[in-house]
N, C-alpha and C positions, 0 to 999 in steps of 0.2 A: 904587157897590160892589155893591149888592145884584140890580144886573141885571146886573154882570160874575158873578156868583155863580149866579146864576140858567142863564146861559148855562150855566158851565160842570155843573147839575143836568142841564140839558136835554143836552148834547153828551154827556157820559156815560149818562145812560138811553136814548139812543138807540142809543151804540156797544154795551148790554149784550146789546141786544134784537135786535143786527145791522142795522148805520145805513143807512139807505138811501142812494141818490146821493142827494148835494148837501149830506147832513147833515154837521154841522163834523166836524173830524179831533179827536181827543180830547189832541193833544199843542200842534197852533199853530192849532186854528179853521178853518184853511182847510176850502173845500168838499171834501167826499169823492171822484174821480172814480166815474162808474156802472163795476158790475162790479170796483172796487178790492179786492185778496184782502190788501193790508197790514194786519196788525194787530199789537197788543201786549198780552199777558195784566197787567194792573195793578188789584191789591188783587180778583186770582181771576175777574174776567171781563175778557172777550175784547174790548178797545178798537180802536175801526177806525179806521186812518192814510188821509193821503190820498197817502203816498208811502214808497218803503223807509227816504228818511233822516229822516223822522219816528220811523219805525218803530224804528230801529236806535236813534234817539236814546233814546225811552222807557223801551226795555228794557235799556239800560245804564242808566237811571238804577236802574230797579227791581232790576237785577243789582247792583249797585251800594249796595244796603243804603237807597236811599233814595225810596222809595215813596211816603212819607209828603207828599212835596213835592208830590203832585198832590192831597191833602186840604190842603193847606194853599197853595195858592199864589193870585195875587190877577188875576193875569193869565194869558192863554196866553203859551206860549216862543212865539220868535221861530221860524219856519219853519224844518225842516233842511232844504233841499232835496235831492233825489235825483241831482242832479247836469242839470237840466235847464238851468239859468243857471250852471255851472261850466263855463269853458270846459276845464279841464282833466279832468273827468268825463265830459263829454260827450265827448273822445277818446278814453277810455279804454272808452267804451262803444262806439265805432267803430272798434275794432281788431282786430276778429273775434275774439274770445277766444268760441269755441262750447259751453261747458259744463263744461272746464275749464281750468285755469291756476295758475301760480303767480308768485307775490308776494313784491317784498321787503318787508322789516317793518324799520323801528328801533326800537331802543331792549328788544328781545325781550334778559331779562336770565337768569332762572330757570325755573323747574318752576311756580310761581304765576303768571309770563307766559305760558308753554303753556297751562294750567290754564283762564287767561280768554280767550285769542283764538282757541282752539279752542272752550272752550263758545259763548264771544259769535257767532263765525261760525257753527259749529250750528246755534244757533239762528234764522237768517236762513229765512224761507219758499224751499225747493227749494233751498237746502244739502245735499250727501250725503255729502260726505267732507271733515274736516280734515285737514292732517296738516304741524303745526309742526315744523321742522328749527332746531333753538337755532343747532347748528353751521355752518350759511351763511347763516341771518337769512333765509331763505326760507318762507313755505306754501303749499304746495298746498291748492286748494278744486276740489273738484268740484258743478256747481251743474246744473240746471233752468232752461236758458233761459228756459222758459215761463213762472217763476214769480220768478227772481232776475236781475240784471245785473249787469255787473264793479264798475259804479260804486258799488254798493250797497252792496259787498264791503267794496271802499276805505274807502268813507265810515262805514262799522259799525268799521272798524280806527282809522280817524282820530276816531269820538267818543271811544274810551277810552285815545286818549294814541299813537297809534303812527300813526308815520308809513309809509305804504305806497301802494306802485304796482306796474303788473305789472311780472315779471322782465323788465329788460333788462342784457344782460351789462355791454354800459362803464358804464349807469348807479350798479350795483352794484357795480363796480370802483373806478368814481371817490368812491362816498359810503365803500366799506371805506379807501381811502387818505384821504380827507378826515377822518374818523375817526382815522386813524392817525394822522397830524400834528397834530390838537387832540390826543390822549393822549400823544403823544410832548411836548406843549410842558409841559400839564399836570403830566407825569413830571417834567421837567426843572424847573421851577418850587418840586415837592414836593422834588426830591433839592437843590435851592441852597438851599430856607429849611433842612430838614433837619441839611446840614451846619453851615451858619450857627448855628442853636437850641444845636445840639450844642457847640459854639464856649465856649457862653458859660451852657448849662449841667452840664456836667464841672468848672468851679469850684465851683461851686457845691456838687455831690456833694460833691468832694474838703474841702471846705472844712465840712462838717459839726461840727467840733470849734471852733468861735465865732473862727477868726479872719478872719472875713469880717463887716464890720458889715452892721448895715439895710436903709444908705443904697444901699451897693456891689450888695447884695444884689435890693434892689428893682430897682435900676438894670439889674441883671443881666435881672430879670421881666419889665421892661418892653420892652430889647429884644429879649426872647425872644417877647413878646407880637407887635411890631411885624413879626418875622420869619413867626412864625404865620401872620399877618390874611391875607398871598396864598395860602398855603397852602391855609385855609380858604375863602376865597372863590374862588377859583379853580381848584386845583386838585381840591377837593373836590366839587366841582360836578355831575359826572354823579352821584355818591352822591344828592347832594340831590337832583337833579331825579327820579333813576328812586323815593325814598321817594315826593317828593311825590305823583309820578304814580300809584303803588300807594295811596298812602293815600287819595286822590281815586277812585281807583276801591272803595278797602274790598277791597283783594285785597293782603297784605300779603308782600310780596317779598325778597330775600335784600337789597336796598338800605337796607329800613328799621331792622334793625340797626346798620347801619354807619354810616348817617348819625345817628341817633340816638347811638351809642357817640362821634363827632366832636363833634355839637353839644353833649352831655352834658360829656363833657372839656372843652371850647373855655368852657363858659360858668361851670365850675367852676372852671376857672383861675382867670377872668378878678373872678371873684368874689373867691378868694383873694390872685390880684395888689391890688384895692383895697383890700383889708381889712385885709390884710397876715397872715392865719391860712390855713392849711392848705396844701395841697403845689400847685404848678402841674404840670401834664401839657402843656408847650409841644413837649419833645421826644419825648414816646409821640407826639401829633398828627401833629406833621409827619413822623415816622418810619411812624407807621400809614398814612398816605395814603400816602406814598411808596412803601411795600411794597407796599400793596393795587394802586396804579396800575399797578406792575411784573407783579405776576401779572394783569390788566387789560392790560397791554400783550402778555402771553406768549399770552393766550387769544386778543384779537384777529390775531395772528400765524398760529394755529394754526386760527382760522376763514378767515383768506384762502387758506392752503394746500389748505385742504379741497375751495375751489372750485379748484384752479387743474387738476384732470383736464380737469373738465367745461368750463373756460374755454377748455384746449389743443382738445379736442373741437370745439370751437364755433370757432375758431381757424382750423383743418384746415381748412371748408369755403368756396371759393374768392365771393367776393362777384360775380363777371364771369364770364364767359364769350367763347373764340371759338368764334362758331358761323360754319361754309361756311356761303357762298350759290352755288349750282349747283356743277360740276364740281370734287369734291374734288381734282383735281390742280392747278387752278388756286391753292389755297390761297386765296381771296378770301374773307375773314374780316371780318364785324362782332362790336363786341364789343358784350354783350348783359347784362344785371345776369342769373346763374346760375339767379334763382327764374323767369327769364322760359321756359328749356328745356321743351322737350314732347318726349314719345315721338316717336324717328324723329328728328329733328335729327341732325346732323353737326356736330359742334365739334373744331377742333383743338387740341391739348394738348401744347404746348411744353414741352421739359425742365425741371426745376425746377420745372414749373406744379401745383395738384391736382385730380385729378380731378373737375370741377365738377357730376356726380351720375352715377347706377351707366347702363355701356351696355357693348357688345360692341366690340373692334378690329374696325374695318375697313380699316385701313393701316398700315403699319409693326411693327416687331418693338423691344421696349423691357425696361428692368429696371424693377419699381416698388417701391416702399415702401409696405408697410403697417403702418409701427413705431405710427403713429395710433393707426389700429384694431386692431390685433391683437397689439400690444406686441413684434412680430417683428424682430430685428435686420437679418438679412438680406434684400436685395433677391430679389424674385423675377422670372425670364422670361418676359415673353407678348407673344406674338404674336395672328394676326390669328386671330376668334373666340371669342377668351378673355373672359370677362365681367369686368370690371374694378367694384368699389364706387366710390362716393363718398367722396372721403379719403385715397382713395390717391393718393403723390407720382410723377408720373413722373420717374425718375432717371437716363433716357437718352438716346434721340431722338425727332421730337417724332413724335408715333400722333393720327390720326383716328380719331374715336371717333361710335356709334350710340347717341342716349340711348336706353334703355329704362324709365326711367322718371323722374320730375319731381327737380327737386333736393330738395324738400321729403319726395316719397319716396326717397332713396335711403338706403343701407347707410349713411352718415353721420349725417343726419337721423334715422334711427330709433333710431342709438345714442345721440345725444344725450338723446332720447326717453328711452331706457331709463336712460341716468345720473341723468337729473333724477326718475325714479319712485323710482330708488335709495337718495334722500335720505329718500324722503318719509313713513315710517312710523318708528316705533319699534319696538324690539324689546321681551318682556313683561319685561326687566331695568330697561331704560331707561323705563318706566311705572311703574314699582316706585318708581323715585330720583325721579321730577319728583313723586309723591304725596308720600311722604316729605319731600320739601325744603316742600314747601307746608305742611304740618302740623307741618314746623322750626322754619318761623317764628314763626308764630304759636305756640307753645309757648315758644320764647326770649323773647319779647316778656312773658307771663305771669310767667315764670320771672323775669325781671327786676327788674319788681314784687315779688312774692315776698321776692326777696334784697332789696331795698331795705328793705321795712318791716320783715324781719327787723332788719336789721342794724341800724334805727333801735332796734329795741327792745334789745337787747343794748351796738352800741356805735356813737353813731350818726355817730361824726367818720369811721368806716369804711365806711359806708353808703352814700357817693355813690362814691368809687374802686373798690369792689365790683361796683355796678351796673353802670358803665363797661365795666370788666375781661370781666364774663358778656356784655355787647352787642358788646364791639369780641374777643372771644374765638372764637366759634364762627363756623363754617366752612359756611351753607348749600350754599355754591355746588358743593362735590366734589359733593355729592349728585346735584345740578342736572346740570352741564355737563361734567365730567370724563367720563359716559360716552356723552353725543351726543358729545362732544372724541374718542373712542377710537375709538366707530363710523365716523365721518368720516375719521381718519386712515387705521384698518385699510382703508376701502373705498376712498382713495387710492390704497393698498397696491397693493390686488389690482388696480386698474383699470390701472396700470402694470404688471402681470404679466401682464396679459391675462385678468384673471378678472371681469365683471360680477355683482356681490350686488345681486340689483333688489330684493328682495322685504326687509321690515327686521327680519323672524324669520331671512334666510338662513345668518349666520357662528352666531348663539347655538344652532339648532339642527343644523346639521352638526354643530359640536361636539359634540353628544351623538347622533350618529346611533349607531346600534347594530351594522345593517345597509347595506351600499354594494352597489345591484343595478346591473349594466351591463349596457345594449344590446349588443350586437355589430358589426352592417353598420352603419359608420359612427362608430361610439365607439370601441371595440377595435381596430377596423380598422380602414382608411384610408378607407373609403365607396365607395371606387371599383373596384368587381369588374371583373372583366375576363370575356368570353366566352372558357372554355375547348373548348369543343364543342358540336357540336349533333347529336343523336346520334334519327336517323330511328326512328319504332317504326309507322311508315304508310307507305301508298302514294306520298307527298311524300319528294323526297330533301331533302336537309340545306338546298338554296341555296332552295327556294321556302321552307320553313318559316320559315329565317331571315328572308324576306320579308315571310312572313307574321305573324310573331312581331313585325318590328319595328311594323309597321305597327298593330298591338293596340296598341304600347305605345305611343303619339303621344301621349299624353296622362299618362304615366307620370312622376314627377319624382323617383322609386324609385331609388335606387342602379342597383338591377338591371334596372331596365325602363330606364336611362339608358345601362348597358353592354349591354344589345341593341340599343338603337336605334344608336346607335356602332359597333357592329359590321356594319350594313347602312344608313348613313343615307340612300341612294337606294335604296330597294324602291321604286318605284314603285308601292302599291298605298294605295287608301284606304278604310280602315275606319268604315263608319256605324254607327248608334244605341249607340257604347259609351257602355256604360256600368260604372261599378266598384263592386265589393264591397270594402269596406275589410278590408286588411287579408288577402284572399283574394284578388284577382287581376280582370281584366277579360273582358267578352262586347261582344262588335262584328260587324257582318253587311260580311262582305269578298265583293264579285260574287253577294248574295245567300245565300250561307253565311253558318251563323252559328259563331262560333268563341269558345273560351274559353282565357285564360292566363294562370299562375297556378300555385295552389298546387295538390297531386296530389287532392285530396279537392273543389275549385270544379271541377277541370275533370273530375272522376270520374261529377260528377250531370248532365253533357251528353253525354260521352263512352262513358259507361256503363263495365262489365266493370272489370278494376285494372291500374295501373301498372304493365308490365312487367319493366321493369329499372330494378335498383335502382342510387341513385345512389352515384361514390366516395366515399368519406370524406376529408371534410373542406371538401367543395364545397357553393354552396349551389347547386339546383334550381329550374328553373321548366316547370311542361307545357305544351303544346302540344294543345289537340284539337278535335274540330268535333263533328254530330251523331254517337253510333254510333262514334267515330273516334276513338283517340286517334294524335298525329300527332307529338310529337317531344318530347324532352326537353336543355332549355339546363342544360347546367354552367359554374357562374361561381365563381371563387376571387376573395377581397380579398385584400392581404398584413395581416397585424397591424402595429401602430404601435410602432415601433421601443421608445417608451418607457413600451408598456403594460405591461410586466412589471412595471418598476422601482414603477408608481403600484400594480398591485394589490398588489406586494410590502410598499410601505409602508403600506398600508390594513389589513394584515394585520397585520402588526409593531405597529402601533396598538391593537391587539384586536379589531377589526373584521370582522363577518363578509362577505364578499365572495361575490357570487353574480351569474352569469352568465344575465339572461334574454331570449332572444332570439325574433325570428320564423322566422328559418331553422331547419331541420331538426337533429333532434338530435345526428346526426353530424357536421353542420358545427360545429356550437354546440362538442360536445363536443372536436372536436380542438382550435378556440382556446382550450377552456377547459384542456387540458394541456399549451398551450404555453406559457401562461401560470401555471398552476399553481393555479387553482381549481377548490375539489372540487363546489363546488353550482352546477350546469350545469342551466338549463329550456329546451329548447329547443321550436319548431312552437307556441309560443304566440301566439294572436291579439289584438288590442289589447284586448279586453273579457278575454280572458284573464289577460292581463299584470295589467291592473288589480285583478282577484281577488284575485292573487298577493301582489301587495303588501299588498294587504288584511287578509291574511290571516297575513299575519305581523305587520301593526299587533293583531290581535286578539289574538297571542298576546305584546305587549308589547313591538313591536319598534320604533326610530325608523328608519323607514327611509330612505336618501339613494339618488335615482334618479336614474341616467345614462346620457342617450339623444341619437338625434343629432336631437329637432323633429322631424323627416318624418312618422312616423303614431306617436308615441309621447307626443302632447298628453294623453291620458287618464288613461295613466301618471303622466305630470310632474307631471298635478293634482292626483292622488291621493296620490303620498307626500309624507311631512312634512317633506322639501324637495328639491330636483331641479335638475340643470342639464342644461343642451342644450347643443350645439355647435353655436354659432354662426355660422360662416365665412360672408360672402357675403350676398347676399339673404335666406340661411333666419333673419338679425336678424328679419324682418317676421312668422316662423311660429314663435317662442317662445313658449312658455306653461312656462316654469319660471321659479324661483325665482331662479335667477344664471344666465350663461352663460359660457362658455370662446368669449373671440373669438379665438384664433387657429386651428392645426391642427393644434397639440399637446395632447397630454391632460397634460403633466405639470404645465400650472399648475394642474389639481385636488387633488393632491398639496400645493400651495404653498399653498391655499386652505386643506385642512384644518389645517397650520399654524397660518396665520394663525390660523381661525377659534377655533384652543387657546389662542394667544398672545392675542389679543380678550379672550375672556372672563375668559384670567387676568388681564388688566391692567384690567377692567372692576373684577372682584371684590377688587385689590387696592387700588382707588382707594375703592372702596364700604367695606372694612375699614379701611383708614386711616382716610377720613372720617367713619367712627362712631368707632371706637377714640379719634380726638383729641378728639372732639369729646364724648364719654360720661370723657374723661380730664382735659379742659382747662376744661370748663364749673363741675363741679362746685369746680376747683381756684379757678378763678376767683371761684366764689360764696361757697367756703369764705376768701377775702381773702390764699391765697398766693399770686397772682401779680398782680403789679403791671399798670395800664393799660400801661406800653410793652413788658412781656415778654408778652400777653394781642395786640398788633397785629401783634408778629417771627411769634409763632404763627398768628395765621389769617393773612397776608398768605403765609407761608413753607408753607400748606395747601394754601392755594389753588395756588400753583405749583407745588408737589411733583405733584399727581393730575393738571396739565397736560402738566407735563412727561415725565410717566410713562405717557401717552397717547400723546403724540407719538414715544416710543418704535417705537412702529408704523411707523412710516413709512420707517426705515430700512432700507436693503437687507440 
């Protein structure tokens, strides 16, 4: 003993003093490997592992309230390993998972399960982001290859009770329905003893006035006992296991109420059934579990629907491919698994089929569907040249198609992308409720106490049906789960509307936006200008300028550098060393000339002398000039979108101040802004201007909500206090807002704001219920007016009311 003792003086002063290779691990002895950075802080200095699952093991122990076991233990634990002899960790470490990913998780119940699989992960060396989702039983980790592995992750989740692997869709499909039919048998177990209990105690009530002997009486107890026992053992069962697992960890969870309130009743009966004094509680039991499994059954229900966008999502995208081999009229088709496509392939796309990632037609004319992505009912028309996403269904005959990019990038792939970031944070509501629930607990639990020795001291035959009453009474879970239950539904909502909330401040703060600023070319308007003239102010008539204009723009993905180049796509010239000014326009040397186009002020400092005519109203501009020279000016009109009135109208109707800021010229700006009906019009602002703008109204108090279409309006979308983009197409890849609108309507923003009012009310009315009963039922409970089985109608009838009242969201 006293050289097992010794060892572990010597293992520990060496981890203090930072162990060299070879020195033991301070949790199982093993040798250290040279250059290992695993460690665990135990009793204030820094102990060095010889692996992460040593690591993750020690400091759940010490997270874990029990520190003490490393002063007092007689030997080393048993090796965690890192996953080096796990053949199922060692896959999980070969599955490219590059820095981040996300994880299902069992048995994630509460606000004090968030609470610890975020800190425990945290705390993992080169962890940088958790972010637990209650409502699809998924995390997201973002990690440091360099410093953490997937398996590590895992293995830090499975020492403190949860079971976890990365997300894979059927796998997580088949454990929520496997799930589903243990709860469903569970349910049915609790509602047969229930009736049964019930059977045979209603005589009993009724018979209060002595003509029921002893004998009959007992008789009655005993088979109400016997009905019980599956009750409890069985159905009650996830209760027990999720306390046990909180209480093994020292992290006490909305389970250990409940089960405590079961085994409390259950053994107070069972005391009085032999005794033959005091009340049995057979039918509050089985009634209270049966309730509670019910609202247990409504939450698991409303967790599978949450996944099921992202499932259709994942769904949509085609697992095969036909790809040509040589002469696409021959049709000579192998079929290929869709993640195998490269740029440049030729795949053919039979009717019915879907797009198996984003490319251009290059044969045939078809209708497609993009109800997927972009929540659009109607089919659309394209022909040969039209860029088609990933996901989209073809609905007509069959089109060859040029991939333009991999299936893993395409418009599908990246939306999915974006649904799964969608889930991944909370909003500052929903961190409010999981602290609160954590600090529920453990307060009930005290309180408990409390009311017991009270009541000993007063009246003590009262004392134990009180306790009962205050533990199987209160409600932490509304706290909890009611409003990740709400977030999930509403962003069902909108993802069927066509509206993506990625970011998890998105619906709480629209909701209180102040100010709604809108882009123009491209949000207001449909994106697509058209070349109305090109009006000569140099020695070039209109046909070389347009040549020479498109030719600048080769590199333009500009609304309006997209409608000149369309207006002349054979110029035959080619423009060297461009290069662009954001935001102001482009310079390129065409046959040794150097030329600028662009805005009237970029091409005024090569051109020299001023703009000479001025432009119509309501058109947007672009110049034309070289050295010394200015050479032409393009007028381009967009039409406005049919239903941008209707949304500023209702923006406005809201209280909301509405304002127009754009990079085209002020009179273009200003004529959409009176056809639409807005008085605060900015127009000829540049993107660092833009940003100001916004600024500048958050300085004087404002929330502002920014809407633009992604093209050069990234700086913007970051800056205000929340922002969407418009979506359509490829430009999924160039978002940097906060939600996006996938289709090419603006009115599901309109839908959004809604929502986002409807959200919050039903957040704040689940969060007032669940204080209100629970500030109303506890004290009732403590104070001996409500009975153990009127104390389980009510938290079981809590719990499903703020469920229920979530799911409200989801309806059209």
């Amino acid at each position: 003993m006293s050289a097992v003792l010794a060892d572990f003086a010597a293992a520990g002063a060496g981890a203090a003093t930072g162990t060299a290779a070879g020195a033991g691990c301070f949790h199982c002895g093993s040798p250290v490997p040279a250059g290992s950075r695993w460690q665990a802080d135990i009793d204030g200095a820094a102990r060095s592992m010889c692996c992460p699952g040593c690591a993750a093991a020690a400091e759940a122990i010490v997270l874990g309230g029990f520190g003490g076991y490393y002063r007092t233990r007689t030997e080393y634990a048993a090796p965690a390993a890192d996953g080096a002899d796990d053949p199922e960790l060692v896959l999980i470490d070969q599955q490219g998972l590059d820095g981040e990913a996300s994880f299902s998780i069992e048995g994630v119940r509460c606000g004090a399960c968030v609470w610890l699989v975020e800190r425990r992960l945290g705390a993992l060396p080169g962890v940088s982001e958790v972010a637990l989702n209650v409502a699809t039983g998924r995390v997201f980790v973002r990690w440091d290859p360099a410093l953490c592995r997937p398996s590590a992750i895992v293995r830090a989740l499975r020492v403190i009770g949860y079971v976890a692997a990365p997300y894979d869709a059927q796998r997580h499909a088949a454990r929520l329905e496997q799930e589903r039919r243990t709860l469903f048998r569970q349910l049915f177990v609790a509602g047969l003893a229930m009736m049964q209990v019930m059977m045979y105690a209603v005589p009993v009530y009724l018979a209060d006035d002595g003509t029921m002997d002893a004998a009959m009486a007992a008789l009655m107890g005993w088979a109400s006992f016997a009905l019980t026992l599956p009750a409890v053992a069985y159905s009650a069962l996830p209760f027990f296991r999720g306390a046990w697992r909180d209480l093994k960890r020292g992290v006490p969870g909305m389970d250990v109420p409940v089960a405590l309130g079961i085994a409390a009743a259950f053994a107070g009966s069972c005391a009085a059934l032999v005794s033959g004094k005091g009340d049995v509680y057979f039918d509050s039991i089985t009634m209270f579990v049966f309730l509670l499994l019910g609202s247990r059954y409504l939450e698991l229900g409303a967790r599978r629907r949450a996944t099921q966008a992202l499932e259709a999502l994942r769904g949509g995208a085609p697992a095969s491919a036909l790809r040509l081999r040589g002469d696409p009229a021959r049709r000579d088709t192998e079929l290929v698994p869709a993640a195998a496509l490269a740029a440049g392939d030729l795949v053919l796309v039979p009717p019915g089929r879907a797009v198996p990632a984003d490319g251009t037609i290059v044969e045939g004319c078809t209708d497609l569907d993009f109800s997927l992505l972009t929540g659009e009912s109607l089919p659309r028309r394209m022909g040969p040249g039209a860029l088609l996403p990933g996901g989209a269904v073809n609905g007509g005959q069959a089109i060859v198609l040029r991939v333009v990019a991999a299936a893993r990038d395409s418009t599908l792939a990246m939306l999915v992308r974006l649904v799964e970031r969608a889930g991944q944070g909370k909003p500052a509501i929903s961190l409010w409720a999981d602290r609160a629930a954590a600090w529920f607990v453990a307060g009930l639990l005290l309180l408990t106490v409390l009311v017991y020795l009270l009541w000993n001291v007063f009246d003590p035959a009262r004392a134990w049906p009180a306790a009962i009453a205050v533990l199987v009474v209160s409600c932490p879970c509304a706290l909890s789960l009611a409003t990740p239950t709400a977030l999930a539904a509403a962003t069902d909502r909108l993802l069927r509307r066509g509206v993506l909330a990625i970011a998890p401040h998105t619906l709480e703060t629209f909701e209180r936006a102040t100010h709604v600023v809108f882009d123009k070319t491209g949000t207001l308007t449909l994106g697509r200008p058209v070349l109305r003239q090109v009006l000569p102010i140099g020695p070039l008539d209109s046909d070389m300028c347009l040549r020479i204009g498109a030719a600048m723009q080769a590199e333009n993905v500009h609304p309006i550098g997209l409608a000149i180049r369309a207006a002349m796509p054979a110029h035959g010239l080619l423009a060297r060393e461009l290069r662009s000014t954001f935001g102001r326009g482009f310079e390129g040397r065409i046959d040794g000339v150097l030329y600028r186009i662009g805005t009237a002020d970029f091409v005024q400092e090569l051109a020299g002398g001023m703009a000479r005519a001025a432009a119509p109203s309501g058109t947007s501009t672009a110049w034309l000039g070289c050295e010394g020279q200015w050479l032409a000016r393009f007028d381009l009109s967009d039409a406005v979108r049919e239903e941008a009135l209707e949304v500023v109208r209702r923006f406005q109707e809201a209280g909301k101040t509405v304002i127009l800021l754009s990079g085209d010229g002020q009179e273009a700006s200003a004529a959409v802004a009176r056809q639409l009906g807005i008085d605060s019009v900015f127009g000829a602002r540049l993107p660092d201007e833009k940003l100001a703008f916004v600024r500048a109204l958050q300085e004087q108090g404002a929330v502002v909500a920014m809407v633009g279409d992604g093209s050069n309006d990234a700086a913007v979308l970051r800056g205000a206090d929340v922002s969407f983009a418009m979506g359509c197409g490829a430009e999924l890849a160039q978002v940097h807002a906060d939600g996006v609108l996938l289709g090419e309507s603006l009115l599901p923003l309109a839908e959004a704001a809604e929502t986002a009012r409807r959200t919050l009310a039903v957040i704040r009315q689940n969060l007032l219920w669940a204080s209100l009963y629970n500030f109303a039922a506890i004290p009732a409970a403590a104070t001996g007016l409500l009975n153990p089985w009127l104390a389980g109608i009510g938290m079981a009838g809590s719990s499903a009311l703020v469920v229920l009242n979530a799911l409200r969201l989801r309806r059209d």
